[in-house]
N, C-alpha and C positions, 0 to 999 in steps of 0.2 A: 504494500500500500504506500503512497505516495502522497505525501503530507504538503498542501498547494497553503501558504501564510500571506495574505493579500488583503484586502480592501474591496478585491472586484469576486465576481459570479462566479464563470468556469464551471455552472453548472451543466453544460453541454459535452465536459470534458470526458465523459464515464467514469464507470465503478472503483477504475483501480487508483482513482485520485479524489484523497476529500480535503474541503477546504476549508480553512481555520481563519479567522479575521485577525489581523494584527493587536484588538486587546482583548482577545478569546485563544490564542496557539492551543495547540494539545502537545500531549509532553514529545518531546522529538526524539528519546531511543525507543518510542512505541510504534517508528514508523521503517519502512525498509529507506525513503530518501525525503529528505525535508526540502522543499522550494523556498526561498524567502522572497520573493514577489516585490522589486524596487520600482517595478517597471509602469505602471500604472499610473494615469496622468491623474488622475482623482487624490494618489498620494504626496503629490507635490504642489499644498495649498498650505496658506501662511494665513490664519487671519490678524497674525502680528504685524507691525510696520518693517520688521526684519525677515525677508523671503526664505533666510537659513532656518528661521527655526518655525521648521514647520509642525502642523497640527497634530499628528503622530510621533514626535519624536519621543515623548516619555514609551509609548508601547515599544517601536522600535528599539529603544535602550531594555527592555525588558526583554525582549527576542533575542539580543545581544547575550546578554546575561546569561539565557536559556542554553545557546551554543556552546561560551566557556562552559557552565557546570556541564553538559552531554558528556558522557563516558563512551558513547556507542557512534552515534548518529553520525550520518550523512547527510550532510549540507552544502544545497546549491544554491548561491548568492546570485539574482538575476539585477544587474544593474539598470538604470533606465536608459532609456533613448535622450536623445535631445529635447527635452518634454519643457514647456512652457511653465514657469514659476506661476501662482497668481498669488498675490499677497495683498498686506493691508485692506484690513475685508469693511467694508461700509454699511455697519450695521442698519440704520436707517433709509439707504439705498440699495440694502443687501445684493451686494457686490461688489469684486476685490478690484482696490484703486488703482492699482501697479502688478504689474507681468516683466520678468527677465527670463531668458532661455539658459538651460543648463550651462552648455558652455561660454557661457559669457559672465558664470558665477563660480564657474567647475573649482577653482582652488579654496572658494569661504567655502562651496555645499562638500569637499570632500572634509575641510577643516571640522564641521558644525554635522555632517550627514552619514557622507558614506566611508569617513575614516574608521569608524568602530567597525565597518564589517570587510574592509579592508587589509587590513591584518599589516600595515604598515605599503603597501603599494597603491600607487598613485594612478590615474586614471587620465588620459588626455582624450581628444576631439580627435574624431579619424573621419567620420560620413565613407563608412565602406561596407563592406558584406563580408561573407565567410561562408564558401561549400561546406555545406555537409549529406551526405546522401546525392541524391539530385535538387538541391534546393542552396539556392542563395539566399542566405540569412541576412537581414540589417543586422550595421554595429555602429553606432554612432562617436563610439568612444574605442579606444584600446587601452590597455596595459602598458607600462613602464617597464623598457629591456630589462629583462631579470637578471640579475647580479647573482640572485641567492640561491646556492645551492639547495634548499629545500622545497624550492618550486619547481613543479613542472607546467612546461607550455602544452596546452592540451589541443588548441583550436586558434590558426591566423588567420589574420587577412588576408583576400585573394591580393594577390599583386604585390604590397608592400608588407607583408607577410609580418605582420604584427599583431603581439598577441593579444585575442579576443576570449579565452578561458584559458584560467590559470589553476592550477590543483595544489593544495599543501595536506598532507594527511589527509584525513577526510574530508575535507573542505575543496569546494570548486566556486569559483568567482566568472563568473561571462559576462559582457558586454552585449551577448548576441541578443538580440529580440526574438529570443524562443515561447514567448508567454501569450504570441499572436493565435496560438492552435493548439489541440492536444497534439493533431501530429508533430510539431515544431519539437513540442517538448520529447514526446516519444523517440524523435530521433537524436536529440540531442542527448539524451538518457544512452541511450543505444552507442552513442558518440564515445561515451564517459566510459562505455562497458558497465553499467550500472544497472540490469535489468533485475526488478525484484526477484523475478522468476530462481537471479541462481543466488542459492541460500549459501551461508557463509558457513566456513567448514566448523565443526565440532573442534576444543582445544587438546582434546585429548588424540585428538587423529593427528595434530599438527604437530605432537609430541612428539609421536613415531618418528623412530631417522629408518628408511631406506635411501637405496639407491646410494647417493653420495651426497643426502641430506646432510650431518656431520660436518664434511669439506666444507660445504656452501653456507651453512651456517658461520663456519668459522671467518671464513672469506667475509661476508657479510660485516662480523662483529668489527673485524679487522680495518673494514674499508670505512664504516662506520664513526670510528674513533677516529681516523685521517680526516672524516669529513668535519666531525666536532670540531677538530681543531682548526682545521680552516674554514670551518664557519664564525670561530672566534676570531680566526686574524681578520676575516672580510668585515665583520662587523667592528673590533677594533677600529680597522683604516677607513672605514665610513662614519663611524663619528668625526676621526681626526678630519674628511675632506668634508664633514656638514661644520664643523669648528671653521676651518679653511674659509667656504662657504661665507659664515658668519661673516667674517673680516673683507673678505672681496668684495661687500654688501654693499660697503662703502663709495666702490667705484658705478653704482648708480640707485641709493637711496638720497630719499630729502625727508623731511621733518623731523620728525620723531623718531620712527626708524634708524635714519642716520647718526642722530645724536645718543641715543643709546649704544647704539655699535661704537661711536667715539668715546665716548666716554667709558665703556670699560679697555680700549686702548689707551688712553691717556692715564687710568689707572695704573695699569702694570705700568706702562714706559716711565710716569713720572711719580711711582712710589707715592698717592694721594688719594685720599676717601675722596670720590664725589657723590656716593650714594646719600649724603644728607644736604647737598646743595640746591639753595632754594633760591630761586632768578628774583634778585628784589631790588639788582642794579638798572636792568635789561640786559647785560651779558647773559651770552648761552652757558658758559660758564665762567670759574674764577678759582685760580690754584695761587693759593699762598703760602708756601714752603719759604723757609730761611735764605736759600740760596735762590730764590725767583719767584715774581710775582707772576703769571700771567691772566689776563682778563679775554676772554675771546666771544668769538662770534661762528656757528656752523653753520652752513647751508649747502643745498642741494639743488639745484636749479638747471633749470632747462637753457639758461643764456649761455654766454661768456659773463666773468668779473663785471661788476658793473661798480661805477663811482660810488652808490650808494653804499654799497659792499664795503669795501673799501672804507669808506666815512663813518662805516658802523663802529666798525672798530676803534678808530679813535676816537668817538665820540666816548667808548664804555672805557678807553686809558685816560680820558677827561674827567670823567666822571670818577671815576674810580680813584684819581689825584687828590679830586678836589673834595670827596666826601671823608679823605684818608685827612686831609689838613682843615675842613671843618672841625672834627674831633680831637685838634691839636696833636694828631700825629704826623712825626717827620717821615719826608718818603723819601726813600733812597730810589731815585730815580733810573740810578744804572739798574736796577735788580726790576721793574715791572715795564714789561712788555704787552704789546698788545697783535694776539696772532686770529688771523683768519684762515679757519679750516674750511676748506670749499671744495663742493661737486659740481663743477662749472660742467655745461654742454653734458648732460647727465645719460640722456637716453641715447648716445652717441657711442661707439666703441672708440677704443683710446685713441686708436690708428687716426680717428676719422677729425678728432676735435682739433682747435685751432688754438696758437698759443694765446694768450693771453695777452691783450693790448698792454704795447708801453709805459700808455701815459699812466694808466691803473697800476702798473708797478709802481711809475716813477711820484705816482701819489703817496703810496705806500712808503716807500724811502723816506718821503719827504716828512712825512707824520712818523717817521719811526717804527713801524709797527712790521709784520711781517706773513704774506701772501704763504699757508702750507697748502697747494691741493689734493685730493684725497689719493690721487695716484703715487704720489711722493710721502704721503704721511701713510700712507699701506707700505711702503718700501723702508720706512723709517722703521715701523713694527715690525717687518719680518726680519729685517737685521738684528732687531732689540730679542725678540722670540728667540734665532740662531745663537746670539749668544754675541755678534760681533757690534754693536753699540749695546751701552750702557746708560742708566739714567743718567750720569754724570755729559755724557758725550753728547745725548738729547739738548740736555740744559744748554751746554754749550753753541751746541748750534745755533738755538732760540735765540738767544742772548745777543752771538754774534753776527745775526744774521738783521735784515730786513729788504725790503722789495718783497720778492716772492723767491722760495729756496726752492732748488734747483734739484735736480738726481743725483746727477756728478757731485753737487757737494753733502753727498751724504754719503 
């Protein structure tokens, strides 16, 4: 029997599929294969003003739930199609104000939706098909190239041959639009090698060693342990390149995003808490250590430098003078600087961007202060990371530096 978990009908499907609503499931090792039914445009409705979090989502986390504890069960994750969002629902008008299509949201709805039955793989925009039988399947999405040796690719795209069902233990993930028909599903079942009909062997027959059971067992345990272990390096080195990742971010984030990422660079590099720093100069930030003040400014922008940029900065080394000698403190002038962290020409690759106008340097010189772009301050961190500058060499350069610093002189 074949356990169909939806929203919709399929009463037409026959006898050997029955169907459970998403906050009714029945228990999942009571069935020979569990469907969990994503596919349905009736389940991608918001009556929130946020389209991610849709009307189902508590049952869905509860279906979730249901999968981890199974000890037994087979489960097939059917993802949706390109299905039309509808949200923010107008009670008074009863109906929803705002419509987005899946992929044009695919990275929040995987974050907020389809990440829990994902099992950590990510899902992109394909609009292609997939043979199976004599039938071409929709798949509006594919699979992420697998890395991880505990997946297998079960089902690609015609042509660009990308995967559209993915297998990890008992668990199978499709893209395909199999939920259009019982046949669709029949064959896709048939696809899987997953026909109820063949019953799973008794543990006691599986015990028996003929033939050169033994070997192949041992073989097994053997190739097994190999894999463990390089499933732990692969997943080690995939943190270190999502860490990596992290820091590259820089060469084209802006707001918040970016200043986050900067700011725990500027931590390690310059040895300073900025985790209780509260903006009540207008600087983005503000490092006062013994051996240097610095007062700055981050941004991330679609232009080239602009004067304002520029002016920002010396406005907050003004400010920051003059509120220092308001309160009757003397300022050692040589020790605070004022530096501009910037992602000029952002959505540009590096090759493409253009240097940065003169006279915006030559302003910079002239206020003192000192242009770092985010291409050069990534380059500044990963020398600091290796081990070949030190906070002491940072300082220095800060210090001695103004216009806009350069590669070569780092």
């Amino acid at each position: 029997m074949i356990q169909i978990i939806t929203d919709a009908n399929y009463s037409d499907f026959g006898e050997e599929f029955e169907v459970s609503k998403y906050n009714d499931p029945k228990d999942l090792d009571c069935f020979d294969i569990n469907i969990i039914d994503l596919s349905k445009k009736s389940l991608w409705v918001s009556n929130s003003r946020h389209y991610y979090k849709l009307n189902e989502l508590r049952n869905l986390a509860t279906i979730k739930n249901m999968i981890l504890e199974s000890e037994k069960a087979i489960v097939v994750i059917v993802f949706p199609q390109n299905e039309m969002i509808k949200y923010d629902y107008n009670s008074a008008l009863k109906r929803y104000e705002k419509r987005v299509m899946i992929k044009d949201c695919i990275q929040e709805i995987m974050e907020s939706v389809l990440n829990s039955f994902c099992y950590g793989k990510r899902i992109y925009y394909l609009n292609g098909a997939t043979k199976i039988e004599n039938s071409n399947i929709k798949c509006d999405f594919c699979f992420e190239k697998l890395m991880d040796l505990n997946y297998e690719v079960i089902t690609k795209s015609q042509n660009s041959e990308k995967a559209t069902t993915i297998k990890r233990d008992n668990y199978y993930l499709t893209t395909l639009d199999i939920m259009s028909s019982a046949d669709s599903v029949k064959k896709f079942i048939n696809k899987l090698r997953l026909s109820p009909s063949n019953p799973e062997l008794p543990k006691w027959l599986t015990d028996l060693e003929y033939f050169d059971d033994n070997k192949l067992n041992k073989s097994i345990c053997v190739s097994s342990k190999k894999l463990a272990t390089l499933k732990e390096k692969i997943d080690s080195e995939r943190e270190m390149l999502k860490r990596n990742n992290k820091y590259k971010s820089i060469l084209y984030a802006s707001g918040e995003e970016l200043k986050r990422v900067v700011f725990d660079m500027l931590q390690q590099m310059l040895e300073y808490n900025l985790e209780n720093f509260v903006d009540v100069g207008g600087e983005d930030f503000l490092i006062e250590r013994d051996d240097i003040v610095i007062t700055g400014e981050i941004k991330g922008i679609n232009e080239n430098v602009r004067r304002k940029d520029v002016g920002q900065v010396d406005n907050h080394y003004q400010d920051y003078i003059d509120k220092k000698e308001e309160d009757g403190n003397k300022v050692d002038l040589d020790k605070v600087c004022g530096v501009l962290i910037i992602n000029p020409l952002r959505k540009k690759p590096l090759d493409e961007r253009v240097p940065i106008d003169d006279d915006k340097i030559r302003i910079a010189e002239r206020n003192g202060s000192l242009i770092i772009t985010t291409e050069v301050f990534l380059k500044l961190y990963e020398k600091f990371s290796n081990g070949k500058l030190k906070t002491d060499d940072i300082i220095k350069l800060i210090k001695e530096n103004t216009g806009l610093l350069k590669l070569e002189q780092i």
